[in-house]
C-alpha positions as CSV (number, residue, x, y, z in Angstrom):
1,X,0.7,1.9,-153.0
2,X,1.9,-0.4,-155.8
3,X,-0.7,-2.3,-155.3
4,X,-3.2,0.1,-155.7
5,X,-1.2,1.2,-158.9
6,X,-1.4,-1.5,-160.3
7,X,-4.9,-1.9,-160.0
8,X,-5.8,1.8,-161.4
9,X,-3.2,1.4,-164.8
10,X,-4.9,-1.7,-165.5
11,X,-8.7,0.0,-165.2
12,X,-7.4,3.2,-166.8
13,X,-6.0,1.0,-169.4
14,X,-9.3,-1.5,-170.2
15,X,-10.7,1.7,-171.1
16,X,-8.7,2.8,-174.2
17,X,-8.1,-0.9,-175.2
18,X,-12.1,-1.2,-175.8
19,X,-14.1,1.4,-177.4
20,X,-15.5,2.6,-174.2
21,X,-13.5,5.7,-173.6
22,X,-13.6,6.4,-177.6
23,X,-17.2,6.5,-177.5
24,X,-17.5,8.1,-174.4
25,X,-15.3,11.1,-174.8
26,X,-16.8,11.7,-178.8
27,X,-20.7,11.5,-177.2
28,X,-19.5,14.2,-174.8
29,X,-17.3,16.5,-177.3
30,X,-20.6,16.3,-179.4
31,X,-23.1,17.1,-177.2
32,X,-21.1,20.3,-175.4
33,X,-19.9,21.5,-179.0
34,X,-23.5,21.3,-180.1
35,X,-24.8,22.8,-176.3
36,X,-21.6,25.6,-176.8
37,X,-22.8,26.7,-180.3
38,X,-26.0,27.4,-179.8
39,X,-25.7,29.3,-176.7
40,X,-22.9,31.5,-178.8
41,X,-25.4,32.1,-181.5
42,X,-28.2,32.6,-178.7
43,X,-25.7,35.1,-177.2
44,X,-24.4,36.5,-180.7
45,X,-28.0,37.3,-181.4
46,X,-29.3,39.0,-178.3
47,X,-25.8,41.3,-178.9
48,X,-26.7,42.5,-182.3
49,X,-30.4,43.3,-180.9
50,X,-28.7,45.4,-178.1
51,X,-26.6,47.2,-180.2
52,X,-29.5,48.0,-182.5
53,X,-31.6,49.2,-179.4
54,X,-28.3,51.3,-177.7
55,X,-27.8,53.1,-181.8
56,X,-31.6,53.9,-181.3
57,X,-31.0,55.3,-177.4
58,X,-27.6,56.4,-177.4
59,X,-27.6,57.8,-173.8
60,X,-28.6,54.1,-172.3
61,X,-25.3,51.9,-171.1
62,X,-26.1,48.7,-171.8
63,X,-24.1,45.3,-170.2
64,X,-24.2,42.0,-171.2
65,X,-22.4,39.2,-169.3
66,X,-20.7,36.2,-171.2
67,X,-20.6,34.3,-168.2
68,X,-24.3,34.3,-168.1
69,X,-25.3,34.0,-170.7
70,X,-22.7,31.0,-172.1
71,X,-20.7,29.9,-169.1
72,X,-23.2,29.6,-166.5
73,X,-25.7,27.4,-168.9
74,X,-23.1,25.1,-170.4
75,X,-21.5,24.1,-167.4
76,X,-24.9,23.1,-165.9
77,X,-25.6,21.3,-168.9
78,X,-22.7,20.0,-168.7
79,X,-23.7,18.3,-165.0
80,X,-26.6,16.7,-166.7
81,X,-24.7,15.1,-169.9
82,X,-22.2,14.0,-167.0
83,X,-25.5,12.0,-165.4
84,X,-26.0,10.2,-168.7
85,X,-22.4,9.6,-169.9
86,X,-20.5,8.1,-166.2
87,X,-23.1,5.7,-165.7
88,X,-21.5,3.8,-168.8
89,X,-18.2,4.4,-167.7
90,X,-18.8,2.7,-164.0
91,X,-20.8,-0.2,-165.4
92,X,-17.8,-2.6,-166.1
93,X,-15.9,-1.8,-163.4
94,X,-17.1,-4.6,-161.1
95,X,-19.4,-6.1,-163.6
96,X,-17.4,-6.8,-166.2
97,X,-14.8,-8.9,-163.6
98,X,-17.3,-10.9,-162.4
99,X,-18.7,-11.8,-166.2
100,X,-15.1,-13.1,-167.2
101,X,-14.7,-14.5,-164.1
102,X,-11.3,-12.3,-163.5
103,X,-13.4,-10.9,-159.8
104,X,-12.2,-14.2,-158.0
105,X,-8.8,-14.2,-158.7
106,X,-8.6,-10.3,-157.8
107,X,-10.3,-11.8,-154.9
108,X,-7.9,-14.1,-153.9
109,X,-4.7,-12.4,-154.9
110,X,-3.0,-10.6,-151.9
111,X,-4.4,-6.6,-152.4
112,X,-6.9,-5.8,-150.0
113,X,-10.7,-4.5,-151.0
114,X,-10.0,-0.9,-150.4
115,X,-7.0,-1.0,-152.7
116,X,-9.2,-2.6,-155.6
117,X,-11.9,-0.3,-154.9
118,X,-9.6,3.0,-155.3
119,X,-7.5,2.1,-157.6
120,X,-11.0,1.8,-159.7
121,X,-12.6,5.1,-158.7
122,X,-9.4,6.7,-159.6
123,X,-9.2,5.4,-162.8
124,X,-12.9,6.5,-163.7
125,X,-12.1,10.0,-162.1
126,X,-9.2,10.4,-164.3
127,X,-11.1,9.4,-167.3
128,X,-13.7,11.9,-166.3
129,X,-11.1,14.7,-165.9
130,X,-9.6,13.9,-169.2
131,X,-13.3,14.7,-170.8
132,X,-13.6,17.9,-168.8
133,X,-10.2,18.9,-170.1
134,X,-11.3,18.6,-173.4
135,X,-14.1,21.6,-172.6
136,X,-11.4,24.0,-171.7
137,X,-11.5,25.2,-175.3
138,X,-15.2,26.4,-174.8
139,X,-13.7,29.2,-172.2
140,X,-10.4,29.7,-174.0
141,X,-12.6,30.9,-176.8
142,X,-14.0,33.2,-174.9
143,X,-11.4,34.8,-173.3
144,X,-9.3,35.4,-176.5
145,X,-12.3,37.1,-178.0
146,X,-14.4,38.4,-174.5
147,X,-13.6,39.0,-171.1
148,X,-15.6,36.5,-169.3
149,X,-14.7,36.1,-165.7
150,X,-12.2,32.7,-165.1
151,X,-12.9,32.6,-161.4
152,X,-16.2,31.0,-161.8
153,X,-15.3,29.2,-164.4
154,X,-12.1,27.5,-161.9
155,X,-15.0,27.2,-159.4
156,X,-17.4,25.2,-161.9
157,X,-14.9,22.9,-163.0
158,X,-14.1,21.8,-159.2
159,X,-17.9,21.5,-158.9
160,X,-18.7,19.9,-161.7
161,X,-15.5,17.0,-160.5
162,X,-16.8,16.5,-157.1
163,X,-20.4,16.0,-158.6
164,X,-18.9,13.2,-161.4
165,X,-16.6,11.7,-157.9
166,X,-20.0,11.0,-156.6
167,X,-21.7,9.7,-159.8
168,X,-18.9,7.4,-159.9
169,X,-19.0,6.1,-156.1
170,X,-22.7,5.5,-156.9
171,X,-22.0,3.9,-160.4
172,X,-18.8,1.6,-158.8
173,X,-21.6,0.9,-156.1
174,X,-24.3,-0.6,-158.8
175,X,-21.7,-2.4,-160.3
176,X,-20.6,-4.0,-157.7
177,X,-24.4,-5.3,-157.1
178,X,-24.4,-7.1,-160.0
179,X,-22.2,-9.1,-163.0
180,X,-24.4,-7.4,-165.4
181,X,-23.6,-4.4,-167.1
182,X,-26.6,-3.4,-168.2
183,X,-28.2,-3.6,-164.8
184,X,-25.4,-2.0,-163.3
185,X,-25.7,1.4,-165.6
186,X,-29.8,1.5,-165.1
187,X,-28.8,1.3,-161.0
188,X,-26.1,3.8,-161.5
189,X,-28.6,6.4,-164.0
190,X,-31.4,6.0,-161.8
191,X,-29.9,6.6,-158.2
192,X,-28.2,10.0,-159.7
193,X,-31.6,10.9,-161.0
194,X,-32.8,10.2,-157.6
195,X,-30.8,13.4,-156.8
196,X,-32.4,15.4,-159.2
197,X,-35.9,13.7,-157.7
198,X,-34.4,15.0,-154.5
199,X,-35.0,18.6,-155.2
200,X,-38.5,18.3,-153.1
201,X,-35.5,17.9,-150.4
202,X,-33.0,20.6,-152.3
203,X,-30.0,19.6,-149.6
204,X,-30.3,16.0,-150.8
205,X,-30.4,17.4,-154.8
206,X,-26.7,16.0,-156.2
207,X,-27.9,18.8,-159.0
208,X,-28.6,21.8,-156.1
209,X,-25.3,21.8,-154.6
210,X,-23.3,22.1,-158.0
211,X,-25.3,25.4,-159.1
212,X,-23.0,27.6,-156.3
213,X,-20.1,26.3,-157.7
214,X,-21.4,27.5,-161.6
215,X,-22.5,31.1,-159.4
216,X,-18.9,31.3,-158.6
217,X,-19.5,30.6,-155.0
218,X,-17.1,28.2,-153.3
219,X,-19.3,27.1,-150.5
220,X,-17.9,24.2,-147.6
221,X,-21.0,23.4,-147.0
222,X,-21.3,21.9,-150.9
223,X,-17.9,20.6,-151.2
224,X,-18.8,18.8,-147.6
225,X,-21.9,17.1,-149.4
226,X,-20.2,15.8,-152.4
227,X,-17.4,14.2,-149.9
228,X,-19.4,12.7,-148.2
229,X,-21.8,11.3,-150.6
230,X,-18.9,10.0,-152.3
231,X,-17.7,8.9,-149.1
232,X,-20.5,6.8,-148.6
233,X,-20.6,5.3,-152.3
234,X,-17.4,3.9,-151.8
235,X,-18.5,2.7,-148.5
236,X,-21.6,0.6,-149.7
237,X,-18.9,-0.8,-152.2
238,X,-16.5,-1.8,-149.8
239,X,-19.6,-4.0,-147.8
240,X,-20.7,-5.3,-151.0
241,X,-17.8,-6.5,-152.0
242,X,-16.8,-7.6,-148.3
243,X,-19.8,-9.7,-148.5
244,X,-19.5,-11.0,-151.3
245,X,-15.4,-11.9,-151.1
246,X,-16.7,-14.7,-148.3
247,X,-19.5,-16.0,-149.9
């Protein structure tokens, strides 16, 4: 367990001693703010024409629900901004230690291949929860002046985890393939947009699964996929690097 410790703090920490994470997290706060605003204005808008149309037929009961038409749209934009931004995140993880030539003395030092590869994925995965943390606001907002319904918003946010968990068992995958970093994040992008590809095969979609979760439906049958796809990204990682530690 210290072992593995040791290994995340140290990938955890790489991240805010570069201007990875920085960047990162300010792309991401920029893109939901500007994806959040608009849909409030898109909502604000359609309100005032409702209210306009229920002064003009008082005797019509009109609804109008924030959840879909703010929550349910930013948190699936929200999936797709997750595609382009992890990619970037996973590409050093492997990459980056075999450029500085720091891979064969992780190699060599006594932790074994599944503690190196965990302690990484964690480290990403708390990075990504950080960013998600910083969307809480968009909700808050909501609630202090609405009534949205949380539940589905709980529900997305464990969706929208277990889908970035498997964009990072792919990404840690590319990067284990290869010393460049580059590479690694085009591997990474384009085997998650393979998922979305995947929708001629909707079970296979990395996308299809997540939109229950938004729905506010807490399906086994998606939680199961995410698992395992993870499951096997971290798999293919352990090989590669088993491979390549005897080489």
């Amino acid at each position: 367990m210290r072992k593995f410790l040791a290994i995340f703090q140290k990938d955890l920490k790489s991240y805010f001693t570069s201007p990875i994470a920085y960047v990162v997290i300010a792309i991401f706060l920029v893109i939901s703010g500007f994806m959040f605003f608009n849909l409030l204005s898109a909502f604000n808008y359609r309100l005032m024409q409702l209210l306009q149309f229920k002064m003009q037929m008082p005797g019509i009961e009109l609804t109008i629900n924030l959840n879909d038409w703010i929550l349910n749209p930013l948190f699936n934009n929200l999936g797709v901004t997750l595609l382009l931004m992890i990619p970037s995140l996973t590409m050093k993880l492997f990459a980056e230690e075999k450029k500085t030539g720091t891979f064969e003395l992780i190699m060599t030092s006594p932790v074994t291949i599944l503690q190196i590869i965990m302690g990484k994925f964690f480290a990403c995965l708390s990075l990504l929860v950080i960013m998600l943390l910083f969307t809480v606001q968009y909700p808050l907002i909501l609630y202090i002046y609405g009534t949205p319904d949380l539940g589905p918003v709980y529900i997305s946010y464990i969706g929208l985890l277990l889908m970035g968990a498997t964009f990072i068992s792919i990404g840690l995958f590319a990067s284990a393939l290869t010393e460049n970093q580059i590479i690694a994040a085009i591997v990474s992008f384009g085997t998650n947009v393979g998922g979305r590809w995947g929708e001629i095969i909707s079970y296979f979609s990395l996308f299809e699964h997540v939109n229950d979760f938004i729905k506010g439906v807490f399906d086994t049958k998606d939680i199961i996929f995410y698992l395992s796809s993870t499951f096997c990204g971290l798999f293919l990682t352990f090989q590669v690097i088993e491979s390549q530690r005897w080489k």
